[in-house]
Structure formats: structure tokens, C-alpha cells
C-alpha positions as CSV (number, residue, x, y, z in Angstrom):
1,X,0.0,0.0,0.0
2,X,1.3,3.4,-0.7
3,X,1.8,5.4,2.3
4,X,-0.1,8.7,3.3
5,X,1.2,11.9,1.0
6,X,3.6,9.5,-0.4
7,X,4.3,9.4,-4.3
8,X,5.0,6.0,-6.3
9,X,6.3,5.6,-9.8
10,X,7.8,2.1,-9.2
11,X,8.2,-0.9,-11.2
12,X,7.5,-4.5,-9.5
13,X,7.8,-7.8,-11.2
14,X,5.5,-9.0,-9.1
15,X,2.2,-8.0,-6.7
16,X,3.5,-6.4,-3.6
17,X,2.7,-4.8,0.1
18,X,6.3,-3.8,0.5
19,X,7.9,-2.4,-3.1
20,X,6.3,1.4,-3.8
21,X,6.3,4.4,-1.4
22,X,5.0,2.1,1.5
23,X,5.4,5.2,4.3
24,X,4.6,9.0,5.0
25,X,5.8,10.9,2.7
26,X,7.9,9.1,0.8
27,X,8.9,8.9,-3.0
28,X,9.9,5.5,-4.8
29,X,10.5,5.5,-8.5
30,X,12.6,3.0,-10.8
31,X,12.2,-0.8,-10.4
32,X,11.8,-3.0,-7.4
33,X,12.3,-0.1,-5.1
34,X,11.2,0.6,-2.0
35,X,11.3,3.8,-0.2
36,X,10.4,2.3,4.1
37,X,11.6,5.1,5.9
38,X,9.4,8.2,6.5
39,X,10.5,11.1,4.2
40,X,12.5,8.7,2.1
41,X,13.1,8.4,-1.5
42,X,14.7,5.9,-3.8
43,X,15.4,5.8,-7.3
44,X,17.0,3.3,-9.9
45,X,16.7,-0.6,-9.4
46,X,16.2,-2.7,-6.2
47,X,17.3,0.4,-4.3
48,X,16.0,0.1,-0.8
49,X,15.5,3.2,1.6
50,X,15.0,2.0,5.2
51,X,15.8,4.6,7.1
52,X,13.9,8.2,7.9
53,X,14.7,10.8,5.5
54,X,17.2,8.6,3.2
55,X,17.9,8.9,-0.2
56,X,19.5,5.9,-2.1
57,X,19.7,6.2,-6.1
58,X,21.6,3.6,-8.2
59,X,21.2,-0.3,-8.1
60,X,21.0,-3.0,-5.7
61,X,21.8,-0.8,-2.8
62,X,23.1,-2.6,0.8
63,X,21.0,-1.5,3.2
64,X,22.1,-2.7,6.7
65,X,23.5,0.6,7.8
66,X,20.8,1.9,10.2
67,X,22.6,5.7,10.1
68,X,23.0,6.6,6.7
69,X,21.2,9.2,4.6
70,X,22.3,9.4,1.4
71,X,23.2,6.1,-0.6
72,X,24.6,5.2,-4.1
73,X,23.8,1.1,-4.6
74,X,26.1,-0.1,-7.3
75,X,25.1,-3.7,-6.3
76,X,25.0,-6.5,-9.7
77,X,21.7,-8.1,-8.0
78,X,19.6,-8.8,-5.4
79,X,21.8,-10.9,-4.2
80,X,25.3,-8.9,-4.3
81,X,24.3,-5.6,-2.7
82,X,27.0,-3.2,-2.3
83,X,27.3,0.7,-1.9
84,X,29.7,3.0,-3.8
85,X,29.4,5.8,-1.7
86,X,27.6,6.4,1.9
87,X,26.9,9.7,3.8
88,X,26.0,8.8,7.3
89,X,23.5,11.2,10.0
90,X,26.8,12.1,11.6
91,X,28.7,13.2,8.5
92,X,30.4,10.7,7.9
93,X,31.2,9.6,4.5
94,X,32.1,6.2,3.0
95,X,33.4,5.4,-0.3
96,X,33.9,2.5,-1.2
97,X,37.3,1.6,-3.6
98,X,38.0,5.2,-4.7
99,X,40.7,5.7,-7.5
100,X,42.3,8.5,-9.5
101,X,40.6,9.0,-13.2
């Protein structure tokens, strides 16, 4: 179900309670994404936003990190999740395997 003042312009493969804008406020677009957190958005493919007022854009995002807010999935599937680059609620930031173009 789509979540009160929440906007969804998601893709599933299949019927679902849980892929969309499923919260307050949220905003999911792409496919197989799902925006959880109140005030979050996702965008891209099987990004997952968990968290209150995240924003994950990519694919395939890893979302165990309870404290980040800003996410950039560059997972290959559902099944090898992995972020390129992390902004945590404390400011910190992670990136993963950076290198000089």
C-alpha cells in the first residue's frame, strides 16, 4: 500500500505490500524499489530506503546501515548488494574503492 502523502512511480515484477512508497511521505520510482523510511526516496533498481529521511539512487543498494542518509547502490543483484558511496546522519562519508581517473 502506498503510504499517506507518499508518491510512487515504481516498477514491480510482481504484486506487492512492500515495493512502492510504503510510508509517510515518501517517493519511490525505478524498479523493485522501495522507499520504508518516512521522508525517504529511492530511485534506480532494487534500491532500498530503510531509514527516515534517506535517499539511495543507483542499483542493488546494501541497506544494513541503520545511520546513513544518502546512498549510491552499485550492487549487480539482489543478491550482491553493495554501496559506492555512503553519507552517514553524523557526516560521515564512505566510499567505497575510490581511484584517480
Amino acid at each position: 500500500d502506498i503510504g499517506n502523502g507518499a508518491i510512487d512511480l515504481s516498477e514491480s515484477t510482481e504484486s506487492s505490500n512492500i515495493n512502492g512508497a510504503t510510508v509517510v511521505t515518501s517517493f519511490a520510482a525505478g524498479k523493485n524499489t522501495n522507499a520504508s523510511g518516512n521522508y525517504s526516496s529511492v530511485f534506480g533498481e532494487g534500491t532500498h530506503a530503510d531509514n527516515m529521511h534517506e535517499t539511495v539512487v543507483g542499483k542493488f543498494n546494501d541497506e544494513t546501515n541503520q545511520n546513513s542518509i544518502f546512498t549510491v547502490g552499485i550492487g549487480s543483484n539482489a543478491y550482491q548488494k553493495k554501496n559506492g558511496l555512503q553519507v552517514n546522519l553524523d557526516g560521515t562519508v564512505i566510499a567505497h574503492e575510490l581511484s584517480a581517473a
